[in-house]
LUMTORFI-826090 format. One record per residue: residue number from 1; residue in three letters; y, z, x of N, C-alpha, C, CB in turn; chain. Coordinates in Angstrom, 2 decimals. Glycine has a CB too. Layout:
BEGIN
<i: NUM, aa: ala, n_c2: Y, n_c3: Z, n_c1: X, ca_c2: Y, ca_c3: Z, ca_c1: X, c_c2: Y, c_c3: Z, c_c1: X, cb_c2: Y, cb_c3: Z, cb_c1: X, ch: A>
...
END
This chain:
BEGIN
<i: 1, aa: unk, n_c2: 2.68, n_c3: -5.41, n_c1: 2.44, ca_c2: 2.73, ca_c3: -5.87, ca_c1: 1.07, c_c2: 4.17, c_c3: -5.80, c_c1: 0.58, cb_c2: 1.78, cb_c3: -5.03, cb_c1: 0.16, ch: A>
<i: 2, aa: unk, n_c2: 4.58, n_c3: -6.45, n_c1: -0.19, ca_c2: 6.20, ca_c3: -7.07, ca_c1: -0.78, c_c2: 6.03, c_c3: -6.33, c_c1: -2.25, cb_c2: 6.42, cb_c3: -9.26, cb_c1: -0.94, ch: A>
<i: 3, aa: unk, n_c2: 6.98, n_c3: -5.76, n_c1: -2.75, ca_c2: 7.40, ca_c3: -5.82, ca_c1: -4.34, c_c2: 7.17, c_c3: -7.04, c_c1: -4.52, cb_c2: 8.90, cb_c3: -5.45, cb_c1: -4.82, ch: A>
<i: 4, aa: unk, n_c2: 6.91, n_c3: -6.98, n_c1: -5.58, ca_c2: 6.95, ca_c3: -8.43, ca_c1: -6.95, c_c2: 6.32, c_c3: -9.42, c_c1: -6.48, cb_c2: 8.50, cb_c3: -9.21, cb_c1: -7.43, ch: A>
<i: 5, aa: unk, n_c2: 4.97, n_c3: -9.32, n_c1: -5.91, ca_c2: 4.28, ca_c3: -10.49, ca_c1: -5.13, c_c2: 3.04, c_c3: -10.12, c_c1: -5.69, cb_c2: 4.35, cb_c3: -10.56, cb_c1: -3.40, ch: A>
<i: 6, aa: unk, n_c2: 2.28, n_c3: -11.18, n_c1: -6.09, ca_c2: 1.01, ca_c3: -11.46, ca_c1: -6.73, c_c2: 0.07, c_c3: -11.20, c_c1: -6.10, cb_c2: 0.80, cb_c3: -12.58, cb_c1: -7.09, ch: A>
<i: 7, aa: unk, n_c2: -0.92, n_c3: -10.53, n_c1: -6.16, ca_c2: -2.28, ca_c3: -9.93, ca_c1: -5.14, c_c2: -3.61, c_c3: -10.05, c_c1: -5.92, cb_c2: -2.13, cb_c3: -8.10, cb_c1: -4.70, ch: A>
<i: 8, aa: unk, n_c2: -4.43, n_c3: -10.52, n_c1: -5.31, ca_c2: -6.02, ca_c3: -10.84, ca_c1: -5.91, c_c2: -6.50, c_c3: -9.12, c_c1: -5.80, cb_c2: -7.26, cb_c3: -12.23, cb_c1: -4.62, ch: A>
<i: 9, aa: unk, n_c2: -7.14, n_c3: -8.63, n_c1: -6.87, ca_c2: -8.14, ca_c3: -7.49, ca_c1: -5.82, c_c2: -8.47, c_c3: -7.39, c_c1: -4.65, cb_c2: -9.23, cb_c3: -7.38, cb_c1: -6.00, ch: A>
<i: 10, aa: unk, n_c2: -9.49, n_c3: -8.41, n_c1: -4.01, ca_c2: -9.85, ca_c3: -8.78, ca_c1: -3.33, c_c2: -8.87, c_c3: -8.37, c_c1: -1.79, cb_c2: -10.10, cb_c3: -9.93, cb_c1: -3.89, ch: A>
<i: 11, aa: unk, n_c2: -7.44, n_c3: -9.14, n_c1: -1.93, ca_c2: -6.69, ca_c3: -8.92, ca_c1: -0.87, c_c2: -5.85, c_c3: -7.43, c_c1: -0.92, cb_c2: -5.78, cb_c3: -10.15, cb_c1: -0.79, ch: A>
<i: 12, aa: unk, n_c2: -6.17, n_c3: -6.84, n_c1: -2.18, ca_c2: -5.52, ca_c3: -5.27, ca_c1: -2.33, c_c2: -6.49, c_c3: -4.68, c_c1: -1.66, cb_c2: -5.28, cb_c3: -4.52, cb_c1: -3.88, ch: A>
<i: 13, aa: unk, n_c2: -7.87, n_c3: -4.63, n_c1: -1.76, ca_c2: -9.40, ca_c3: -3.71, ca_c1: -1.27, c_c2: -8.70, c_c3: -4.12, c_c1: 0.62, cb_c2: -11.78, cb_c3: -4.85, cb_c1: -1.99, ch: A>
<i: 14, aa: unk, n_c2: -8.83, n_c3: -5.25, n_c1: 0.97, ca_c2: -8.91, ca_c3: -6.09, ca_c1: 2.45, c_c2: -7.76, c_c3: -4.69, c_c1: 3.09, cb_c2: -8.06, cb_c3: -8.34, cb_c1: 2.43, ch: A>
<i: 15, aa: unk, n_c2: -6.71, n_c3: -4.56, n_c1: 2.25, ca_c2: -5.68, ca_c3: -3.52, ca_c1: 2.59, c_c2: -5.97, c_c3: -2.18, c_c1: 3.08, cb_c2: -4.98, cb_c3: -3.30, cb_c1: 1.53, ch: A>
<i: 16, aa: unk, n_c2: -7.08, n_c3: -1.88, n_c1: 2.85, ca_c2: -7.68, ca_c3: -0.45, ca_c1: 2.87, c_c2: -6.95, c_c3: 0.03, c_c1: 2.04, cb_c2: -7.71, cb_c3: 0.39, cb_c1: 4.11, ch: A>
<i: 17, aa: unk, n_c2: -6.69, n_c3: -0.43, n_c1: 0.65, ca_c2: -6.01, ca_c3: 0.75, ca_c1: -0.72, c_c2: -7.74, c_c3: 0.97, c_c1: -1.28, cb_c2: -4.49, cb_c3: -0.29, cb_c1: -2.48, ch: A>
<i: 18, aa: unk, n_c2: -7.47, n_c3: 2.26, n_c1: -1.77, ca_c2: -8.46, ca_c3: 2.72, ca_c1: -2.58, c_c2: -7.77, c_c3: 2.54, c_c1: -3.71, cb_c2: -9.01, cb_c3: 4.07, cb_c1: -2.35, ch: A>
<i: 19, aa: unk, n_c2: -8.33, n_c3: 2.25, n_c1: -5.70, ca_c2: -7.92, ca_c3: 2.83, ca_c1: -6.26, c_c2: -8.27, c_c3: 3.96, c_c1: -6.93, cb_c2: -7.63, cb_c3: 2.28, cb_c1: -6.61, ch: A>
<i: 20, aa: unk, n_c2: -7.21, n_c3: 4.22, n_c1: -7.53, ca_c2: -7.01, ca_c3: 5.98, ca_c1: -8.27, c_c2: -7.07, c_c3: 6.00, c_c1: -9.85, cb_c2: -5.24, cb_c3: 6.76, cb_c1: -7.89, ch: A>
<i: 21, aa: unk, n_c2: -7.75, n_c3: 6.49, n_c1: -10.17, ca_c2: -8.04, ca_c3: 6.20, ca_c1: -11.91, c_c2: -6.78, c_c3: 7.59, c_c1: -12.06, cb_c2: -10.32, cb_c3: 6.59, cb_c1: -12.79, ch: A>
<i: 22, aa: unk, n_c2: -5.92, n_c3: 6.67, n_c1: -12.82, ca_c2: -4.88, ca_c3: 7.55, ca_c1: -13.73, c_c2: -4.93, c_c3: 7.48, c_c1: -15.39, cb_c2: -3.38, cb_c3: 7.06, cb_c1: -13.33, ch: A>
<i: 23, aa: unk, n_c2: -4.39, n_c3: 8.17, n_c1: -16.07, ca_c2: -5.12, ca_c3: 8.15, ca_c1: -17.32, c_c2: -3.27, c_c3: 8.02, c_c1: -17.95, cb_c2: -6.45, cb_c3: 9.84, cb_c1: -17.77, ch: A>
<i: 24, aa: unk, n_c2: -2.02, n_c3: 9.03, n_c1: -17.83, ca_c2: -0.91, ca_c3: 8.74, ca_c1: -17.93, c_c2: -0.07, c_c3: 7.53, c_c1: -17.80, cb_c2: -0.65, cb_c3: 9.35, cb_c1: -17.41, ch: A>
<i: 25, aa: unk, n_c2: -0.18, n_c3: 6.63, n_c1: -16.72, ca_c2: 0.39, ca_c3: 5.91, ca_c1: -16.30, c_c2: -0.35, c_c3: 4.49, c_c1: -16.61, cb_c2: 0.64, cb_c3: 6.33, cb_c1: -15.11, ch: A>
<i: 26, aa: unk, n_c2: 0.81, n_c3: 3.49, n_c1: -17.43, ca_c2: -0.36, ca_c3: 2.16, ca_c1: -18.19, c_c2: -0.32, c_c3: 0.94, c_c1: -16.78, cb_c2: 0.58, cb_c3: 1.13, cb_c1: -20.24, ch: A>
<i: 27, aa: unk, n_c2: -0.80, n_c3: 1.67, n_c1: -15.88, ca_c2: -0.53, ca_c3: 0.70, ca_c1: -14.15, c_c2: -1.99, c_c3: 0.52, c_c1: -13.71, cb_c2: 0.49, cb_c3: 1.79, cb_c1: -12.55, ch: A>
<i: 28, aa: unk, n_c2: -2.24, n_c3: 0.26, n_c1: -12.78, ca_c2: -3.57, ca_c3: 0.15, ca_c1: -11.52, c_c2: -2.79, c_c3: 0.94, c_c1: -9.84, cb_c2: -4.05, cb_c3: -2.22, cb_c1: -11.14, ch: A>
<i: 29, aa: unk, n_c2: -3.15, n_c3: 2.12, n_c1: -9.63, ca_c2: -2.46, ca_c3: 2.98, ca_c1: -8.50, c_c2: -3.46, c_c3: 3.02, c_c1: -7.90, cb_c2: -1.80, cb_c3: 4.34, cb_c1: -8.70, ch: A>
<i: 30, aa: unk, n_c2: -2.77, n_c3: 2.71, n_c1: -6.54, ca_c2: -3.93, ca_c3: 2.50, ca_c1: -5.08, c_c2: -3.31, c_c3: 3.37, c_c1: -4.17, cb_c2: -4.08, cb_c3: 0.78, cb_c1: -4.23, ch: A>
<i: 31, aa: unk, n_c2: -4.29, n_c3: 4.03, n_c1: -3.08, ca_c2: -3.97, ca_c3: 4.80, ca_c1: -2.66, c_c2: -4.53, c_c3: 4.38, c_c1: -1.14, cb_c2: -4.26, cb_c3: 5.89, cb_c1: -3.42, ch: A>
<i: 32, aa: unk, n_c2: -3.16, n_c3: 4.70, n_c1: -0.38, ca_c2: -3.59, ca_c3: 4.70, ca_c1: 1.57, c_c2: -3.02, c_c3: 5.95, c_c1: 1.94, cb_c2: -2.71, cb_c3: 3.28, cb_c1: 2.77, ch: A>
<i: 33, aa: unk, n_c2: -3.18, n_c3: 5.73, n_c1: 3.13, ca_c2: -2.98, ca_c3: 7.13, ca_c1: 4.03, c_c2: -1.88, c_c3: 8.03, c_c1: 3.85, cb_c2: -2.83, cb_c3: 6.83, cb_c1: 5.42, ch: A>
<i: 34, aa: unk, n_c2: -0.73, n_c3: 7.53, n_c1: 3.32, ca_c2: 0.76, ca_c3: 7.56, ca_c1: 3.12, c_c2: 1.54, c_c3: 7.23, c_c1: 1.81, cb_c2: 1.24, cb_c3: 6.70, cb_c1: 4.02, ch: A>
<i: 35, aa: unk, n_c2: 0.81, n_c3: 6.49, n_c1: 1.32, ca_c2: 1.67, ca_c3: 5.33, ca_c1: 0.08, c_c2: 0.88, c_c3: 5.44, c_c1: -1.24, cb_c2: 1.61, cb_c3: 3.39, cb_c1: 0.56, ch: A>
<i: 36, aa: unk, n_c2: 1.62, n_c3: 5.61, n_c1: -2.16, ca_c2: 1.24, ca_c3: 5.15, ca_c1: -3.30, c_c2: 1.42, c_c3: 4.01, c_c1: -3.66, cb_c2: 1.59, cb_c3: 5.71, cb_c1: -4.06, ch: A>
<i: 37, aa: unk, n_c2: 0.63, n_c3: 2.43, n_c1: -4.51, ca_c2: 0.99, ca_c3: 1.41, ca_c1: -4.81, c_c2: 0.78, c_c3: 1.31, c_c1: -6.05, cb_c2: 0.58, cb_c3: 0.58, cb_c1: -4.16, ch: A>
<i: 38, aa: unk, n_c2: 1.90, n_c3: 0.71, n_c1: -7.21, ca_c2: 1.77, ca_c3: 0.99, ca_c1: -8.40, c_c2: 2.07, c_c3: -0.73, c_c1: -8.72, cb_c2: 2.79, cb_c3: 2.32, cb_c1: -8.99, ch: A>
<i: 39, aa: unk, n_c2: 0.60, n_c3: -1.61, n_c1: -9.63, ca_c2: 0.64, ca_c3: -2.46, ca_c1: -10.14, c_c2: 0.12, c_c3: -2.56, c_c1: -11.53, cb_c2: 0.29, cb_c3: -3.08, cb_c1: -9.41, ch: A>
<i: 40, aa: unk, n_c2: 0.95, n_c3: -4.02, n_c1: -12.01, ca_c2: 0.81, ca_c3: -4.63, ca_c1: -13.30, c_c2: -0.48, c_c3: -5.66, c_c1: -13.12, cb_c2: 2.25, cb_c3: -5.40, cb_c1: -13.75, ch: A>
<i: 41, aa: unk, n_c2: -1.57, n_c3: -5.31, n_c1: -14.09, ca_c2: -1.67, ca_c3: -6.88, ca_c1: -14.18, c_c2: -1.38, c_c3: -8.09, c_c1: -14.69, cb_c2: -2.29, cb_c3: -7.07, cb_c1: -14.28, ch: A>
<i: 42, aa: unk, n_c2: -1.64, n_c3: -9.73, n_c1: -13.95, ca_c2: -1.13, ca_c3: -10.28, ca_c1: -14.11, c_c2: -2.32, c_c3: -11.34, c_c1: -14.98, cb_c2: -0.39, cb_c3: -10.37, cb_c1: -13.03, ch: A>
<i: 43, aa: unk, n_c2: -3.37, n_c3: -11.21, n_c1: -14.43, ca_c2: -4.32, ca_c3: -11.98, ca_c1: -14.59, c_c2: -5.79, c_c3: -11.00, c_c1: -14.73, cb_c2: -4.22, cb_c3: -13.01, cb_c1: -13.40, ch: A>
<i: 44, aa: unk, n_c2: -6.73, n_c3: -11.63, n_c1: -14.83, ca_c2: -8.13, ca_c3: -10.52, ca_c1: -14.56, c_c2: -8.14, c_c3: -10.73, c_c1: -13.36, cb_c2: -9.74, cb_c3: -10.76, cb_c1: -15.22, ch: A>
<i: 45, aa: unk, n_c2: -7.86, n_c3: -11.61, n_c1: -12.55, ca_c2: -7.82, ca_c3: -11.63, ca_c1: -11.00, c_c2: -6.96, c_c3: -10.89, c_c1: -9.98, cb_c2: -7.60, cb_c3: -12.78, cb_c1: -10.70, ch: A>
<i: 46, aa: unk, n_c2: -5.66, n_c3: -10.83, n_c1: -10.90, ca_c2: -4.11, ca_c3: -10.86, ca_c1: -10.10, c_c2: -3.26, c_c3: -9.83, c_c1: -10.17, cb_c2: -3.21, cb_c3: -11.90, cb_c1: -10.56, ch: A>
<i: 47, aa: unk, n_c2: -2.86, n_c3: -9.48, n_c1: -9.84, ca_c2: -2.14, ca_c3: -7.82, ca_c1: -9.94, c_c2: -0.43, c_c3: -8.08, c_c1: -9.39, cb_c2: -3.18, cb_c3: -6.40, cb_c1: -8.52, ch: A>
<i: 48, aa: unk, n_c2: 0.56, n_c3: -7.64, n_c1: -9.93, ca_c2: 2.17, ca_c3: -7.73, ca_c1: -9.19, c_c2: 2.01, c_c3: -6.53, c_c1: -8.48, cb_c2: 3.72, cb_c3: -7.70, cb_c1: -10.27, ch: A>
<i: 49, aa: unk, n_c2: 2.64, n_c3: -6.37, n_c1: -7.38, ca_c2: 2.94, ca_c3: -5.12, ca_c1: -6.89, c_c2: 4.63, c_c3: -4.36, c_c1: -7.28, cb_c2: 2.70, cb_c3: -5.36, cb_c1: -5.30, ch: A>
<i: 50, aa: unk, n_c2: 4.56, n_c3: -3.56, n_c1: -8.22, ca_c2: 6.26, ca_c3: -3.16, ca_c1: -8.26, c_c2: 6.73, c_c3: -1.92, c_c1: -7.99, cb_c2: 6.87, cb_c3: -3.32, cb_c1: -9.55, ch: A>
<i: 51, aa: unk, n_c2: 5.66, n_c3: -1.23, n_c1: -7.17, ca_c2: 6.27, ca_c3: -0.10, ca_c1: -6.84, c_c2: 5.78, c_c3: 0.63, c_c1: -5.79, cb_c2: 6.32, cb_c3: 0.61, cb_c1: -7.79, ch: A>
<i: 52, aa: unk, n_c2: 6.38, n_c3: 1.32, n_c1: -4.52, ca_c2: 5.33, ca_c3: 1.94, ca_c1: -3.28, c_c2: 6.26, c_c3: 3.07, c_c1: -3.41, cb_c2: 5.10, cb_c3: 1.10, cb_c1: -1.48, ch: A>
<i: 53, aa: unk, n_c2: 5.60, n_c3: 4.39, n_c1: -3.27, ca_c2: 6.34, ca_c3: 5.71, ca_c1: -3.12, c_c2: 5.08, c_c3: 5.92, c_c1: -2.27, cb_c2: 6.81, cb_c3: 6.82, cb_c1: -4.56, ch: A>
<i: 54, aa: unk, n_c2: 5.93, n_c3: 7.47, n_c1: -2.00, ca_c2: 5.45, ca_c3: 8.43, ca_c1: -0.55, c_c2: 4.22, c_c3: 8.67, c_c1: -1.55, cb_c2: 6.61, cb_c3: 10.16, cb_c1: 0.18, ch: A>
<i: 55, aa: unk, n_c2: 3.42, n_c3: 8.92, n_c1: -0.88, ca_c2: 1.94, ca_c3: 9.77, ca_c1: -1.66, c_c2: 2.67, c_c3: 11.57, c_c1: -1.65, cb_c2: -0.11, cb_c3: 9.59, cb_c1: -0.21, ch: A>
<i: 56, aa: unk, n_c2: 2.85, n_c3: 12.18, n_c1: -0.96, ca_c2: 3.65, ca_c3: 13.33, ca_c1: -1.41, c_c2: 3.82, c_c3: 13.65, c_c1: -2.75, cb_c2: 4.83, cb_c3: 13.23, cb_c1: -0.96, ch: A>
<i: 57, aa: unk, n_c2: 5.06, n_c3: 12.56, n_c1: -3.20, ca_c2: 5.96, ca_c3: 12.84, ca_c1: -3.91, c_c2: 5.12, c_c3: 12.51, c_c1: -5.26, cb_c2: 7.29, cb_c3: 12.11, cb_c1: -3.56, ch: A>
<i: 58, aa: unk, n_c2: 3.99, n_c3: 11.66, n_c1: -4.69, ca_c2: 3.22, ca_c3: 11.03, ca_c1: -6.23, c_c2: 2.72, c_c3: 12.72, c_c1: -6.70, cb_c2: 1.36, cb_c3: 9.52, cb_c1: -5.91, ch: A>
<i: 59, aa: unk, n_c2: 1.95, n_c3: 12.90, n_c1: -5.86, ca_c2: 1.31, ca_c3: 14.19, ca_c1: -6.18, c_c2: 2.25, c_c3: 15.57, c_c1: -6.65, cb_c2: 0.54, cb_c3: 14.53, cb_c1: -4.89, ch: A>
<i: 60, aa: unk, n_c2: 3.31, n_c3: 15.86, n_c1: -6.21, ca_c2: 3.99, ca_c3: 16.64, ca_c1: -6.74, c_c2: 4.22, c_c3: 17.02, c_c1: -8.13, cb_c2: 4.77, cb_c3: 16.40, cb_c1: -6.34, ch: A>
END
């Protein structure tokens, strides 16, 4: 997955991201083995991707 590239749900789930209900952060955060993915939405369909950090560091 790319920064700043448009994603259906659909092809975020296909990813094996889970998401993570955050209550702080005004995003949609998905979670894999390693990575945190932090998106905007764009649409009710469409999501930007603008941010991947270590899962570590999310949790810290």
């Amino acid at each position: 997955m790319k920064i700043n590239e448009v994603y259906t749900i659909s092809e975020i789930i296909e990813q094996g991201l889970v998401e993570k209900q955050i209550k702080e952060i005004p995003a949609k955060v998905f979670l894999n083995e390693t990575k945190v993915y932090f998106f905007e939405p764009v649409s009710t369909q469409t999501m930007r991707l603008y941010s991947i950090i270590n899962k570590r560091s999310f949790f810290l």
